[in-house]
N, C-alpha and C positions, 0 to 999 in steps of 0.2 A: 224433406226430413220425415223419420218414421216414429214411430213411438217403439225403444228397446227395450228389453232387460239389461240392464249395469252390474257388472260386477263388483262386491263388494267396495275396493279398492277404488273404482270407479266413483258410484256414490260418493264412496268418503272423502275424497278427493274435492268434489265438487262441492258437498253441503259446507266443510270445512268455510269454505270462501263465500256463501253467500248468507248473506246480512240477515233473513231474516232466519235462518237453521234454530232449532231447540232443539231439545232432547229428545222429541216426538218425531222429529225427521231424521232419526237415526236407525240404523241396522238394529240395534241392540234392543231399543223399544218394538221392533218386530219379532225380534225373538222373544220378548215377556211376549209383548198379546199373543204370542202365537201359545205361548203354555197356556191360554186363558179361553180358548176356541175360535180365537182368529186364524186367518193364514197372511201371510206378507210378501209384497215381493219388490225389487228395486227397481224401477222403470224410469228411462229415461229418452229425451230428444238429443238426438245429435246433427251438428252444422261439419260437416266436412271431415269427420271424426274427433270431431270435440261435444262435450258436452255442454249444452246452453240451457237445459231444465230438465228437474229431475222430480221425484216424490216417492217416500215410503207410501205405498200403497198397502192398505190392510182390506181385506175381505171377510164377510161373517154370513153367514148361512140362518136364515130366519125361516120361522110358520110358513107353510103355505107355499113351500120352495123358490121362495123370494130368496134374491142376495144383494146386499147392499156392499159397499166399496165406500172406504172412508181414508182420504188423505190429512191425516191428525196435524192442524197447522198449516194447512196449506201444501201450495206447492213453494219448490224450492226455483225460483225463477225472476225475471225483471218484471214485475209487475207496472212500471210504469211503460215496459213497451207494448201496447198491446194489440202488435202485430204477429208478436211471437208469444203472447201470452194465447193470443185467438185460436193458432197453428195449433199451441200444446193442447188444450183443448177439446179441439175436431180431435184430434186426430186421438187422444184418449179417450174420447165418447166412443168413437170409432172401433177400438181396442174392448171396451168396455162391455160393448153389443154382442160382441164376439166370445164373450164374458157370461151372457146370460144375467148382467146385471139390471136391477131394478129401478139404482142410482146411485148418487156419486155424492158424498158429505165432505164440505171445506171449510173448515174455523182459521184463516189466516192469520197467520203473524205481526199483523199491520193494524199501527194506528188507523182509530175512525178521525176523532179529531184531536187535536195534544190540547192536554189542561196540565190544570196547575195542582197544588196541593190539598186546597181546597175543591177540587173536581169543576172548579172552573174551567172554561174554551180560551186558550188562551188566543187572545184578539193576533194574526198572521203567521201562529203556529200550522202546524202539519195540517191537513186535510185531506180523507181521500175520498170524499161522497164521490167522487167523480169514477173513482174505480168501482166502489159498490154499485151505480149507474150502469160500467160498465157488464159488469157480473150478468147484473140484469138483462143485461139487453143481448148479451152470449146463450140467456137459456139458463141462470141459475137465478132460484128462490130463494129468496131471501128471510133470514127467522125472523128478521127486526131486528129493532135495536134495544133486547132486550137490558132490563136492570134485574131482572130477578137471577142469582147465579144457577139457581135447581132448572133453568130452562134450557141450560148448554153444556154439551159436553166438558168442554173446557173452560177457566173462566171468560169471562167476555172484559173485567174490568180486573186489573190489577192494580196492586201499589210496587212503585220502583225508586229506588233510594241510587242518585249516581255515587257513583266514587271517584271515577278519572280525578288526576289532581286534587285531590282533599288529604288532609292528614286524618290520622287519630282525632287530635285536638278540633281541629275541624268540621268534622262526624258527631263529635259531641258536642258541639256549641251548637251546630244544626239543629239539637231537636228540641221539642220545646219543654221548657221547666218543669211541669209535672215528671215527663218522662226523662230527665237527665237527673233528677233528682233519683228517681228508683231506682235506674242504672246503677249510679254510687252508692245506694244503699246496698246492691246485690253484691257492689265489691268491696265495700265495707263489712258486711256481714262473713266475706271470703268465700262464699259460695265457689263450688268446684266443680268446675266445668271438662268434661272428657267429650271425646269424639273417639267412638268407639267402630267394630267391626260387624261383624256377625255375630261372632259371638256375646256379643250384646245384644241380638235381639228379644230374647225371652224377657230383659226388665224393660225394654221399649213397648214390646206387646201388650208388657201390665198395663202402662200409662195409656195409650192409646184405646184400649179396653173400656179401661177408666173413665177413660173422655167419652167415649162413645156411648155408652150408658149415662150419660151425664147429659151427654146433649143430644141424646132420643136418635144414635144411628147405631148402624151394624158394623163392625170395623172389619178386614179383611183377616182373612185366616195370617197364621205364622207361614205358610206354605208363601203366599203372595212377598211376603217380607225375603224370606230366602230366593225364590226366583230373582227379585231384585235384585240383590247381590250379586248371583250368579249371572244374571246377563248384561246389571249396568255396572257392574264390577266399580270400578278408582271416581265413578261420577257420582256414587252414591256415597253421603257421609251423616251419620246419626252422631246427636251433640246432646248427653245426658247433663242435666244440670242437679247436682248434688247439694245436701246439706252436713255438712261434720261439725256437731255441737262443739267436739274440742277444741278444732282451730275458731274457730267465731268465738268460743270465751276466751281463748287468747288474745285474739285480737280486741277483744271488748277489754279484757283486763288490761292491757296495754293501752289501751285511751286514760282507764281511771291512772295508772301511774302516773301518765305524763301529768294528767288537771292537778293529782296529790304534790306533785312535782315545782308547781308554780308556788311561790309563798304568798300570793294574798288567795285566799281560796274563798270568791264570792258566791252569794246566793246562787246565781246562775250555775256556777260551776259545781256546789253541792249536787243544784237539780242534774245536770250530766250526769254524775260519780252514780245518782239513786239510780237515772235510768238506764244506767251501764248494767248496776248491781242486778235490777228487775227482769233484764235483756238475758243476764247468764244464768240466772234464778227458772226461767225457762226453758230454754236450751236446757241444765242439766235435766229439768222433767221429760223434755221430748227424748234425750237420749237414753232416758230409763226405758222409755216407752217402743224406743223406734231403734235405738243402737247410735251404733256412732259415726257410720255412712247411711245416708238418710236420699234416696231418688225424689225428685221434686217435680221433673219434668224431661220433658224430652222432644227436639225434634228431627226431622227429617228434610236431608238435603239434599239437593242435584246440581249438578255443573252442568254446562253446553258451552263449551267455547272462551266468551268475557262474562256468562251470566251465571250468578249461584243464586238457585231457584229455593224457597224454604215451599218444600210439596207439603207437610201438615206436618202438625204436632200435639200436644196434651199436655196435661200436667195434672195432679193429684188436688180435690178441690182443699182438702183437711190444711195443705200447705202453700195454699194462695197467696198467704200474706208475707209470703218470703222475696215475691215478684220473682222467680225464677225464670220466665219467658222475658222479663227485661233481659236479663244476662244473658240468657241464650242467642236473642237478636242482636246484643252487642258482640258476645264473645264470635259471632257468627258472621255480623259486618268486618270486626278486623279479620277475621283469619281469612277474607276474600281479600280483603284490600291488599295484606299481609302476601298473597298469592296470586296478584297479577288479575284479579276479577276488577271490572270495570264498571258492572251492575249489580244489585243485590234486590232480588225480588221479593218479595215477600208473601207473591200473589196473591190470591182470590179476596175480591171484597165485594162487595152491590153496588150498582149505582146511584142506589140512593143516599146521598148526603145530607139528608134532614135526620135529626133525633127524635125529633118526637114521632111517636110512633114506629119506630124503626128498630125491631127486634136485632137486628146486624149493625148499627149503626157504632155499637162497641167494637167490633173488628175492625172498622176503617179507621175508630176511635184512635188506639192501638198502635196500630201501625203508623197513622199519620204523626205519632208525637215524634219520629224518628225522624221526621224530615224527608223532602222527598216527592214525589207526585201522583196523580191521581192515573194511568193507562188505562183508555179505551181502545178495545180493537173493534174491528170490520163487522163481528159477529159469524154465525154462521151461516152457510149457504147449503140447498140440494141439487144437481142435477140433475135431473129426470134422465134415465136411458131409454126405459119405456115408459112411455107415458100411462100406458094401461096399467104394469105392474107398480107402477108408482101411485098413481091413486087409490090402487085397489092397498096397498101397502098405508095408506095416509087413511084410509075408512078403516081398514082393521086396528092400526095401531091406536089410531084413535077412540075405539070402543073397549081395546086391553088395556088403555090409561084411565079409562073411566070406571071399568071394570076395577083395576086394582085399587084407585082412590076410595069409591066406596066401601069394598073389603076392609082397608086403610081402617077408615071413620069407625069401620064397626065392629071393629079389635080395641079400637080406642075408646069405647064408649063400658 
């Protein structure tokens, strides 16, 4: 067996059917990086003219006339065979030399160990040390088993919420009190949720903008936003979460009817009627202030397959206290469930699950109130092609990371 080029149809053909495919193992994600200064191409092993493993291969051109080669995800292959895992391999280092590459970067798809909700090991769940062993002993380096998320391309530790067989009702009993309680306040309040196109990206841009000044990054140009669209086309779905003062003082004046409504009207229910009255006494100030469609939040989604991935999102801090990212997660888990997904990612979190001291520990926070569990994967791994171009590539990059940290520090000061 040789190492090929797949034609497209080929590829898609085969990633469709294996278990660990994302959205990073697809044509389409080659055509984004390739607008970004990658190149891509579809390469595959074939048994007798069938395909038995395959991988979007990206390529990037560095200092120094170094090239590195990055399979985003892995490869698409049986990883527990690994006599044909060894095969694909050789014989792509083989291909690779031939390549003038430096080396070769894989972040797989695959559980490290299966935990629970709490980022517990669950005691005779999944394990695969034995493959990362394997890795090893084939010739690839290993990053570790990082917890920090800014050490890896991709994240290393996710949160996943099943769905197979759950309802609605179900979904929502799942998560815990705090956070099913927001949830019903975002739908009591009537927040209004769209899932828009393109042509919504210029109010998504704002939010994210937003955010990213908020929490000290750069966000990607509107250019990056539009490519998206343009090559991941029907997998891409943005979900703004809106506030319309009019319909929420409806809905609020419609609570005080019904308590007016009752003939004994006790203390308690006074208190209701004033904090109805207080609730729409606001509203009409924000809509003098803000109009009467009001953007509150907004995120961004992708499909691969059974999985709806939430890639990032933001939201405006002046309107926190409305919890619009609860209703987006919600309005976001049913319209997968609603649509045949079996997963709902919520991705990136750290692997550190202690709070104290843990500047990220509100994100896992977050997300974990939805129910659900904690995903480790493999981490990631280097190849070496050449060894010489790869150390000498591990002493330079490692004096441009030192190099720009300090910079860093001394903007900051």
């Amino acid at each position: 067996m040789e190492i090929t080029t797949l034609t497209s149809k080929e590829f898609e053909n085969f990633a469709k059917k294996n278990k660990y495919v994302t959205f990073h193992q697809k044509e389409s994600w080659g055509k984004l990086k390739e607008q970004n200064g990658w190149k891509y191409e579809l390469l595959g092993m074939k048994d007798d003219k069938k395909v038995v493993a395959a991988t979007l291969l990206l390529e990037k051109d560095m200092p120094f006339g170094l090239k590195m080669f990055y399979a985003p995800r892995g490869f698409l292959i049986d990883f527990d065979n690994y006599e044909l895992l060894d095969e694909f391999v050789l014989k792509l280092k083989d291909y690779l030399k031939k390549k003038g590459a430096a080396f070769l970067k894989i972040d797989p798809y695959l559980v490290h160990l299966e935990r629970d909700v709490n980022g517990d090991v669950v005691e005779g769940g999944t394990d695969n040390s034995k493959l990362v062993d394997h890795l090893k002993e084939i010739g690839f380096k290993h990053h570790g088993y990082n917890i920090d998320a800014s050490k890896e391309l991709q994240p290393r530790w996710m949160f996943t919420l099943d769905l197979k067989d759950k309802d609605e009702e179900g979904l929502m009993m799942n998560m815990i009190k705090p956070t099913r309680k927001n949830v019903k306040q975002t739908i009591k309040l009537g927040l209004t949720m769209e899932f828009i196109g393109e042509e919504g990206l210029t109010e998504f841009k704002k939010i994210t903008d937003h955010t990213g000044d908020r929490r000290g990054f750069i966000d990607r140009p509107l250019s990056y936003y539009q490519e998206m669209f343009k090559y991941l086309g029907d997998d891409i779905k943005i979900l703004l979460c809106y506030l319309e003062p009019d319909k929420s003082i409806a809905l609020f004046q419609k609570e005080i009817d019904t308590i007016k409504g009752f003939s004994d009207i006790t203390e308690k229910r006074k208190e209701e009627i004033a904090s109805y009255e207080k609730k729409i006494a606001e509203l009409e100030e924000v809509k003098k202030a803000h109009g009467n469609k009001i953007p509150l939040a907004g995120s961004m989604f992708i499909s691969c397959e059974k999985e709806l991935l939430n890639l990032f999102g933001g939201g405006y801090d002046e309107f926190m206290k409305y919890d619009a990212m609860y209703g987006i997660q919600w309005e976001a888990i049913k319209w997968a469930k609603e649509n045949g997904y079996e997963l709902y990612n919520f991705y990136g979190i750290e692997g550190n699950f202690k709070k104290e001291n843990n500047p990220m520990y509100g994100v896992y926070e977050f997300k974990k109130g939805f129910g659900g569990k904690v995903v480790e994967l493999i981490g990631e791994f280097d190849l070496p092609i050449s060894k010489a171009k790869y150390n000498f590539y591990k002493i330079a990059f490692g004096t441009y990371k030192k190099a720009k940290n300090i910079k860093n520090k001394i903007r900051r000061k």
